[in-house]
C-alpha angles and dihedrals in degrees: 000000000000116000118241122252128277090252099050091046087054091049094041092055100048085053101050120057122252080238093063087068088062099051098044078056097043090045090054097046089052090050091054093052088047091046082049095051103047085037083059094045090047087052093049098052092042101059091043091067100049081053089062105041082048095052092043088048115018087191094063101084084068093056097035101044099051087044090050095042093046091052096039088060089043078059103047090053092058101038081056129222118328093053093081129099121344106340089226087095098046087053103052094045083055087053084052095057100031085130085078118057086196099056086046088056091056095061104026116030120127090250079064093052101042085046092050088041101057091032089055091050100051084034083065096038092053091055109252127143110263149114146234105233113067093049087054080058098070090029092065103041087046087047092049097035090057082057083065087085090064097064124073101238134035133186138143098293102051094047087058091049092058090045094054096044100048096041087055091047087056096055096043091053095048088057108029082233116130089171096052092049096056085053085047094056089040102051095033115026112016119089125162089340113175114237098257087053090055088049098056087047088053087049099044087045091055100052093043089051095045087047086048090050092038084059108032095041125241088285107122116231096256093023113225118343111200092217106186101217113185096090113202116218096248094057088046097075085057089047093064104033091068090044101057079037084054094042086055101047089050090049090049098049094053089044089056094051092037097047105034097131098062089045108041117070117274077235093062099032087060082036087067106032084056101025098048099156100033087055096054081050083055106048091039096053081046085053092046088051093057087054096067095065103027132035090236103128116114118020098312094228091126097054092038089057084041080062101043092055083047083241091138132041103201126185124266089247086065088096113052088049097044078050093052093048093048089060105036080068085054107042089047091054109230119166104265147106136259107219106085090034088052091049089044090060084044096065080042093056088042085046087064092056103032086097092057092059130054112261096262095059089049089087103044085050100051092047085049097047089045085052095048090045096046086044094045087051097046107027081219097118097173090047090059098049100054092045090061107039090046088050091046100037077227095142091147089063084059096121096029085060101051100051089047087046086052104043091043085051096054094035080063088052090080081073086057084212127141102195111203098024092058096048081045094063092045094057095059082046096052081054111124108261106260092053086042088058100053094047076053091045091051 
């Protein structure tokens, strides 16, 4: 973890060519498009068949969900921090500490990324709420910033560097989405870059993407979505109405992870602090619960296509399950992400208001309420757009988007919650003390 002296750094860089920088960079771009794609196809695998078992045995998510949970927590504890929840937090604290190799260690190494790749992969497969895409996060710029021992010099540029691009790479893989992993790097990770910096993310963005296209096939993630675009004045009230709706319950849900201490009972914070693997029992057999009145277990990205094509009709109800379960994964703490679980409540939230409007407004409404919800969650509004109109192939919603991905944002801002900066923040703070002091001494 020590940086080389000044010397060696100078020799080494007069004997190895400036190129070699760029293809340590573009090798490592490529990797992280070929680790999304075969952790997407994992994931798929693995939640098919917890779809089968269940519809074979409806009992066995109650028996599947607890077990995984339970295991996924045993292995948590002997991964070690860092393996828990999305990943996205865990990489921007590292892009707060990067003048410490050793902090940066803590939160971004490659034991971190093998751990969050297999735990995602059984997490799905045991039925809990969670996505793909914030534990590719951490994946990738673990992934690029392990390249770092390849070049001849290191410092705390360049680490950020590494973390940035490779963050960004991973987004743009899950997704298939170059554009909203750029967003992504804009809005989340990059503050005051220097231009060369912002061109190696672009670059790093784009092979991972193309790797990621080159494997998955030229299919969007939603396929085509027939958005009819020429709103008429008496569907826009509506309109709005679901996105400042959306905005809220995306508010609300990061309010509820970020501030569950001041929410939950002092009994049940100090029940799962001491009680680590009874409480994921609990919050699995509570999932499993959910399951039982609403189809909400996985990501949710295949009902909420189904959705988008109008090849299901689901109960209003469908919602405030599909949000306790969503929960429920995150409260428990199970290694996953939160954007496709966050779409996937958007479609719910859209679902609740579909009868109000005539059948070719359905699909402009539900792409609008997974925008305001995602962008409620996250505060990152262009993120959210470009997500949604590369998954969708919807570019002619482009300006329709962004003003729904804006007022939902700021809709989110009565919560006065940044959710992955302030658990963030909590993650260097979670640091062991030694490594805490120096982040407070610098």
């Amino acid at each position: 973890m020590k940086t080389r002296p000044l010397k060696l750094n100078r020799l080494l860089k007069k004997k190895i060519p400036f190129n070699w920088y760029y293809l340590v960079w573009w090798l490592g771009a490529i990797l992280i498009g070929l680790v999304a794609f075969l952790l997407s196809r994992g994931a798929i695998f693995s939640f098919e068949l917890f779809s089968s078992i269940t519809q074979q045995y409806p009992w066995w998510p109650f028996i599947g969900i607890p077990i995984g949970g339970i295991f996924l927590t045993w292995f948590m504890k002997k991964v070690g921090a860092g393996t828990e929840g999305s990943g996205i937090q865990q990489t921007i604290a590292a892009l707060r500490v990067t003048q410490h190799p050793e902090q940066v260690h803590w939160f971004v190494n490659l034991k971190l990324a093998t751990a969050k790749f297999f735990a995602l992969i059984i997490g799905i497969g045991s039925g809990f709420v969670i996505g793909l895409e914030g534990p590719t996060v951490q994946i990738g710029a673990s992934i690029m910033y392990s390249f770092r021992r390849f070049l001849p010099f290191d410092n705390a540029i360049l680490r950020r560097q590494l973390i940035m691009m490779g963050g960004a790479a991973g987004i743009a893989a899950a997704f298939n989405a170059p554009m909203a992993g750029i967003m992504f790097a804009f809005e989340e990770m990059w503050k005051n870059v220097e231009s060369k910096t912002a061109a190696r993310i672009v670059l790093a963005i784009i092979l991972a993407g193309l790797t990621a296209h080159f494997c998955n096939g030229k299919e969007t993630y939603f396929g085509s979505v027939n958005a009819f675009m020429d709103i008429s004045p008496k569907v826009l009230p509506i309109l709005l109405l679901v996105v400042i709706f959306g905005g809220l319950v995306g508010g609300l849900f990061s309010w509820l992870v970020v501030k569950a201490s001041l929410w939950l009972p002092a009994s049940v914070v100090c029940f799962k602090k001491n009680h680590p693997y009874y409480f994921v029992t609990v919050c699995g057999l509570l999932l499993a619960m959910c399951g039982l009145f609403a189809p909400i277990f996985g990501s949710g990205a295949e009902m909420t296509n189904q959705l988008l094509h109008n090849q299901v009709v689901l109960p209003w109800y469908y919602m405030p399950f599909k949000f306790m379960a969503f929960l429920l994964s995150s409260l428990a703490g199970v290694p996953g992400g939160i954007f496709s679980p966050s779409l996937s409540l958007g479609a719910a939230v859209g679902n609740c208001f579909t009868g109000l409007v005539d059948p070719q407004w359905q699909s402009l409404l539900l792409a609008l309420s997974m925008i305001a919800v995602l962008s409620g969650v996250t505060r990152a509004p262009l993120t959210a757009t470009f997500i949604i109109i590369e998954m969708t192939n919807g570019h002619s919603m482009i300006f329709s988007a962004l003003i729904a991905a804006y007022l939902a944002s700021n809709t989110a801002r009565v919560f006065h919650v940044s959710f992955y900066h302030d658990l963030a923040h909590r993650a260097i703070k979670n640091m062991p003390k030694t490594l805490v002091a120096q982040v407070i001494k610098h």
